[in-house]
N, C-alpha and C positions, 0 to 999 in steps of 0.2 A: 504493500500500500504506500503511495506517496505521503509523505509528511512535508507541511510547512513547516519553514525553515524558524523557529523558534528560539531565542536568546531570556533567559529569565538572570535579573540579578539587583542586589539590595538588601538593603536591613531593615523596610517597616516590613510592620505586622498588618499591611493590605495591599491585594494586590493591584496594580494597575496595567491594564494592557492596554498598547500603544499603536493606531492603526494608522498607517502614509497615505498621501494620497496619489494621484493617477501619474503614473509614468515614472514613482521615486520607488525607495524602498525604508527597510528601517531603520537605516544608516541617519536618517535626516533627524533622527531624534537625537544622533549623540551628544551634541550641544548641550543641550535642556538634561539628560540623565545623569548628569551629578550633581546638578541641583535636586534633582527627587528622590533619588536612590537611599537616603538618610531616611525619608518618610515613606517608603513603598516599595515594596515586591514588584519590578517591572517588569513587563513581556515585553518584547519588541516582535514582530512577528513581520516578514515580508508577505503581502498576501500573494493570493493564488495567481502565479504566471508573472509575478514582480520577481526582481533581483534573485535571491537562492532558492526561489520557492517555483523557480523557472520550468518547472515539467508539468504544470498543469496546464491545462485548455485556457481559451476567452472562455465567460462563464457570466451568468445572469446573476442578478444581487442577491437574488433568496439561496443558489447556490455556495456563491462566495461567504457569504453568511454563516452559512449549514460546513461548508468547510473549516471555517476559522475557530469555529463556537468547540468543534468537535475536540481539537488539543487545548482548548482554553478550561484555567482552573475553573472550579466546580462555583466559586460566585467573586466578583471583579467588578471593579469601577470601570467604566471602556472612556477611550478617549482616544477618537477617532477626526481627524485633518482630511478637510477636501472631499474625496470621494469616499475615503475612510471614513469620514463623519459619514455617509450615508451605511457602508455597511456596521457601522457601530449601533447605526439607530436601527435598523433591520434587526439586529440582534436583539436589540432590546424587544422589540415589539414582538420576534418568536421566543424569547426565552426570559422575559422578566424576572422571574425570581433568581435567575444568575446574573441580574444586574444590578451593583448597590447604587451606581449613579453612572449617569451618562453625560460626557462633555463632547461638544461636536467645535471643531474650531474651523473660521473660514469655511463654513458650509454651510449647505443651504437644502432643506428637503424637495427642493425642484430648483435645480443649477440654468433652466432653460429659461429664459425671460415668456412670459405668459400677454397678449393680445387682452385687455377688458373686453368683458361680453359684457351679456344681457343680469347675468347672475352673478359677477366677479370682476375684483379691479383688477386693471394690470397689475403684474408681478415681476420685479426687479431679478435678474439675472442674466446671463448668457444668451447673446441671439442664436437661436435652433439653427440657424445659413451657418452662423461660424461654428458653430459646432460640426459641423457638416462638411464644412469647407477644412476642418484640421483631418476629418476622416479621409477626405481623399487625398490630404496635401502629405496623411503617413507613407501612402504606397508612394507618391513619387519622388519622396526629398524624406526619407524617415528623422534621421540626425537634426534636420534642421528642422523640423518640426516640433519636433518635443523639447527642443532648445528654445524656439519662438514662444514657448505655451509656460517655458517655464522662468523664461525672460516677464511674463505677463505678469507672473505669482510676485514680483518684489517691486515692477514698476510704482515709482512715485515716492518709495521710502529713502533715508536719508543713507543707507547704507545700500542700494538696491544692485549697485553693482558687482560690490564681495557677494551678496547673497544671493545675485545669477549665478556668478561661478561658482558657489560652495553650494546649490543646485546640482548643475551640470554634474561636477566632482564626484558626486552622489550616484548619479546617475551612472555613470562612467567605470567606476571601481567595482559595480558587481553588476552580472550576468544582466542581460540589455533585456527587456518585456519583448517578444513579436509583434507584429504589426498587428495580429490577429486578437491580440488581449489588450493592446493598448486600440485598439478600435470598439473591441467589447467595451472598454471603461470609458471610452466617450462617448458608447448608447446609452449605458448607464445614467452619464450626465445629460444625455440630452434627454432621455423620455421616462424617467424614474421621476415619479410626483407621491411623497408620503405625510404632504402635509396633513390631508382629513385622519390619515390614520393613525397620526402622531399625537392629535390629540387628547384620545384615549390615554394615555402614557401614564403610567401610576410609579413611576422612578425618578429620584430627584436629577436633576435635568439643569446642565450648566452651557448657554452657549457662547463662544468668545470668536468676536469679529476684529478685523482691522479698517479703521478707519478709510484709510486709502486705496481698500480692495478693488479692482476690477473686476474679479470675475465673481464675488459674492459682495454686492453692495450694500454699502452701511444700512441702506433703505427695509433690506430684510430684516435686520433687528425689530422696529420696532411692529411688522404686521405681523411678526410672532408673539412679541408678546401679547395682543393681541388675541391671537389664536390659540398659543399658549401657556395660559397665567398660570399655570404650574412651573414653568420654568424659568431661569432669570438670564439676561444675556448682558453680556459688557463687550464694548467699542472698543478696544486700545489705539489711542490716537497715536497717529504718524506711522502707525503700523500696516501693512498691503495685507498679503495673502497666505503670508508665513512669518504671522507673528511670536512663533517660538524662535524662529532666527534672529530677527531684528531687537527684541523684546523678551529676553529671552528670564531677566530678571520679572518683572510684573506677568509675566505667562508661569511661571512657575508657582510664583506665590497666590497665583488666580486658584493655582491647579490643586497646589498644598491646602491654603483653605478651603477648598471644597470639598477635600475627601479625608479634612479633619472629623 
């Protein structure tokens, strides 16, 4: 049986596991993991068909899910970035009682920007054409592709240029996703909508945005809470789309009091 490639280490007495998101791996956490490691048992986990975890297929979110959940201790805070935020929130929704709290960072439960109808405002996010337009621009230019997408993740912050390249870096040092699983994680982002279902949610529920995001805008915060008054969300200003990079002191201490 294939196994995800799994990393546990730390001295609290909780665990927390740590999900990337689209096109990186779990290298991107290193930064941030000596700041936690004193308060939590971490997982670092590359998911399915990312970096060492490279032998699995593209794979639908309830799978990738159902995959992750399977080597994950028996109950865990999840704390899932980007597309990880969606399958952390997946998780929670099949397996509650194995979640003590859930933090989604720079994510969004419908990454696609939404048209207002007759029944529903517009909704802030990625345009469905650019999502579309990265799916085909993987097959003919791969490399610069997911460099373009991950050049987006830090535009506008004060450090934005180290944290393209210690991006890339990431990317680069372990086993490269196929075109076929990094095209699966952009249908994901383009037509996965789990806001009605999140509602429901009975786990305390932390979410943290950056200020200066592009591809999840400030604007999401407040039509969750909103939607979600179970859950609390914070802005970290001056911060884009990977605010454990840039932010790496106020995103841990976000993190440490939440799973005090």
């Amino acid at each position: 049986m294939t196994q995800l490639y799994w990393h546990s280490s730390g001295q609290g007495d909780r665990d927390l596991v740590l999900l990337h998101g689209w096109g990186l791996n779990a290298e991107v956490w290193r930064f941030i993991s000596e700041r936690l490691t004193p308060h939590f048992r971490l997982h670092l986990v590359d998911l399915p068909g990312y970096g060492r975890s490279h032998d699995f297929p593209a794979m639908s979110l309830t799978n990738m899910a159902q995959c992750v959940i399977e080597q994950a201790p028996p109950q865990a805070l999840w704390l899932g970035w980007s597309l990880g935020g969606l399958v952390a929130s997946q998780i929670a929704l099949m397996a509650p009682q194995r979640v003590n709290g859930l933090i989604t960072v720079a994510s969004s439960p419908c990454f696609a920007a939404q048209e207002p109808s007759c029944t529903e405002q517009a909704w802030p996010g990625i345009r469905p054409e650019v999502l579309q337009g990265f799916q085909q621009q993987l097959s003919e230019d791969f490399q610069r592709t997911v460099e373009r997408f991950l050049a987006l993740q830090t535009l506008g912050t004060e450090s934005a240029r180290k944290d393209a390249r210690l991006l890339r870096s990431i990317v680069l040092e372990q086993p490269v996703p196929t075109v076929d699983v990094l095209n699966g994680g952009l249908e994901i982002l383009r037509t996965v909508d789990l806001r009605q279902k999140l509602t429901t949610l009975n786990v305390p529920f932390l979410r943290i945005y950056g200020a200066l995001d592009g591809l999840v805008p400030r604007k999401v915060a407040p039509l969750l809470d909103t939607l979600w008054p179970y859950s609390d969300s914070v802005i970290i200003d001056k911060a884009a789309h990977a605010p454990f990079i840039s932010h790496p002191d106020i995103f841990a201490s976000l993190v440490i009091d939440f799973g005090g």
